[in-house]
N, C-alpha and C positions, 0 to 999 in steps of 0.2 A: 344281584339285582332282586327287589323282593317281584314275588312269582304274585301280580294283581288278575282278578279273575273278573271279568265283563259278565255280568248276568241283566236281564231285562230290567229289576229295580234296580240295579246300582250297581260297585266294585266293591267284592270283595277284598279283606285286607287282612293275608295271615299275619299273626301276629305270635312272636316267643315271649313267653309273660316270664318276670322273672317278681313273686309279690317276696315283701318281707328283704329288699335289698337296701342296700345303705345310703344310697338317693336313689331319687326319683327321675327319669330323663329316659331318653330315644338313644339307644347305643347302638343302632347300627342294623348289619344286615345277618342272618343267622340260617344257613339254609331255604334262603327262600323268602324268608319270613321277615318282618320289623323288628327285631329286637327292641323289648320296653323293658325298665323295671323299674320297681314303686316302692315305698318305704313300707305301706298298709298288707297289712297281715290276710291271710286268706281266710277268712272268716264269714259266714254268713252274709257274701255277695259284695262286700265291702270292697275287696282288692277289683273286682271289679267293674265298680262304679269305679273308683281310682282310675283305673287303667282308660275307662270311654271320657272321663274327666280331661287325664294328660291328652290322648290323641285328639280332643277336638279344641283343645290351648293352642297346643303346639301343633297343628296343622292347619288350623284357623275353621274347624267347621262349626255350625250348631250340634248342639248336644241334640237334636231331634234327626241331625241327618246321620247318625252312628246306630247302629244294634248290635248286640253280640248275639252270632245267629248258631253258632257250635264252640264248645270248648270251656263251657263254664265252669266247673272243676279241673281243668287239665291247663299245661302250660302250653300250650298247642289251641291258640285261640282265631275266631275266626269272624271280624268284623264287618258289617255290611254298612256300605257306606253310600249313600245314597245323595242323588244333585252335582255332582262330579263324573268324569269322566274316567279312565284308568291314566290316559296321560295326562290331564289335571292331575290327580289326585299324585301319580309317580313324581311332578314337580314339584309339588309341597312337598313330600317325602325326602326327597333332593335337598331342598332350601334348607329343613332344617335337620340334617345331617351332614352339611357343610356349614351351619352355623356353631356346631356344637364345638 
C-alpha cells in the first residue's frame, strides 16, 4: 500500500522514479512508494517534468494541483498533491493500477 501523508495543503505522494526506462507507465507499488518510470533521461529537470506530466494523465489531476516538494535529483521522490483528499487520491491510485 503506498504510505500517503495528510498535511494541511494536500497529500503527500512518495514516489520511486525510475527515468531513462524502456516505457513510460505506473508499475505499481515499491516500498511504500508509487512505483513510475519514464523513457526521459535525467537531465536538466526534464525527467521530471516527465514524471508530474505521467501522474497528473494518469490520475486525472491538473498540472497545477501537483509539486515536487523533495527529491529532485534522487529516485526517492516526493509529490504534493493538492484538492484531493489521501482517500481520493488512494482510489485513483487504485483505478489505474488495476487498469494497467
Amino acid at each position: 500500500m503506498i504510505s500517503l501523508e495528510t498535511r494541511s495543503d494536500g497529500v503527500v505522494l512518495p514516489v520511486h522514479a525510475q527515468p531513462g526506462a524502456r516505457v513510460t507507465a505506473i508499475r505499481g507499488e515499491q516500498d511504500g512508494a508509487l512505483k513510475v518510470s519514464i523513457t526521459q533521461v535525467a537531465e536538466k529537470g526534464k525527467a521530471n517534468k516527465a514524471f508530474l506530466e505521467l501522474l497528473a494523465k494518469r490520475l486525472q489531476l491538473r498540472k497545477s494541483q501537483i509539486e515536487l516538494i523533495s527529491g529532485e535529483t534522487s529516485h526517492h521522490k516526493r509529490f504534493l498533491i493538492r484538492g484531493l483528499t489521501a482517500e481520493d487520491l488512494q482510489q485513483r491510485i487504485v483505478s489505474v493500477l488495476n487498469s494497467n
